[in-house]
Each structure stands twice: as C-alpha cells, then as structure tokens.
N, C-alpha and C positions, 0 to 999 in steps of 0.2 A: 370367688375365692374359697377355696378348700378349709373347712374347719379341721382345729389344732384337736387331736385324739385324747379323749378324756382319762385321766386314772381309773382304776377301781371303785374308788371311792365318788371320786365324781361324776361317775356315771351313775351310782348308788342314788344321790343326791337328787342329780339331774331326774333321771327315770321315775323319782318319790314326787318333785315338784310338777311333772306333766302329769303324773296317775291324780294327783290331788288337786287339779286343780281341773280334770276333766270329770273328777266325779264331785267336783264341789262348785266349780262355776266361778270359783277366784284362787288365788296365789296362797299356799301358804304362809304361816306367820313364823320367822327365824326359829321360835323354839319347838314349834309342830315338826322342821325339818331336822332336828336336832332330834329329837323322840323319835320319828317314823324313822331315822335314819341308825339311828341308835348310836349317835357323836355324843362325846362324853364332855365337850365343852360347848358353851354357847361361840367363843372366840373359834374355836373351830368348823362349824358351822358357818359362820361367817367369811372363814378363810376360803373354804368351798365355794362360795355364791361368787365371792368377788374371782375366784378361780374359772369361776364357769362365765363371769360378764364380761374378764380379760380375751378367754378363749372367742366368745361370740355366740354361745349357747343361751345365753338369759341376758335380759336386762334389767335395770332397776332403777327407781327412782329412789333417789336417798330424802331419809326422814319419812317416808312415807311407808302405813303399812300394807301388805299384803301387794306392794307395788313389781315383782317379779313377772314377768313376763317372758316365756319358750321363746326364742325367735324364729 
C-alpha cells in the first residue's frame, strides 16, 4: 500500500524524528520535536505525530515515552 504524501511541515518533523533517533539510539521526546522542529506549540507538535501515525509513517505507543518508532 502506497504512503499518503506528507506536508511541508510533516516532512520537517518526520525527517527531525529519523535524524534523532539515528544519531541517539531512541525516539525523541514531544518537546525535543517541538525545539528541533521549531513548532510554537506543544498541541501542535502533537497534531504532527498523530498526522504522521494516521498517514503510516510513525507509530506510537500512548502514555509511554520516547515510544515513536519510523515504520
């Protein structure tokens, strides 16, 4: 199944969450993606991830941190 084509923004996101967790060896943490991403809300940031787990790019386990994962 073909992935759904990411925004600007979410590709921002996406691209910040593979680089950081290839050169740290885990997932970052909601507000590290918000900083490195330079999103002016935490709610927004959020709105991204759950954009990107709809799409099929990431997945996540809720309540749990650092639980992002590339697919």
């Amino acid at each position: 199944m073909a992935q759904v084509k990411l925004t600007e923004k979410q590709r921002v996101v996406y691209d910040f969450i593979k680089s950081y967790a290839q050169g740290n060896g885990n997932a970052p943490y909601i507000r590290e993606i918000q900083e490195g991403c330079g999103i002016v809300s935490y709610k927004s940031a959020v709105d991204k991830l759950l954009a990107l787990e709809k799409k099929g790019y990431i997945k996540r386990a809720l309540n749990k941190h650092r639980s992002i994962k590339v697919v």
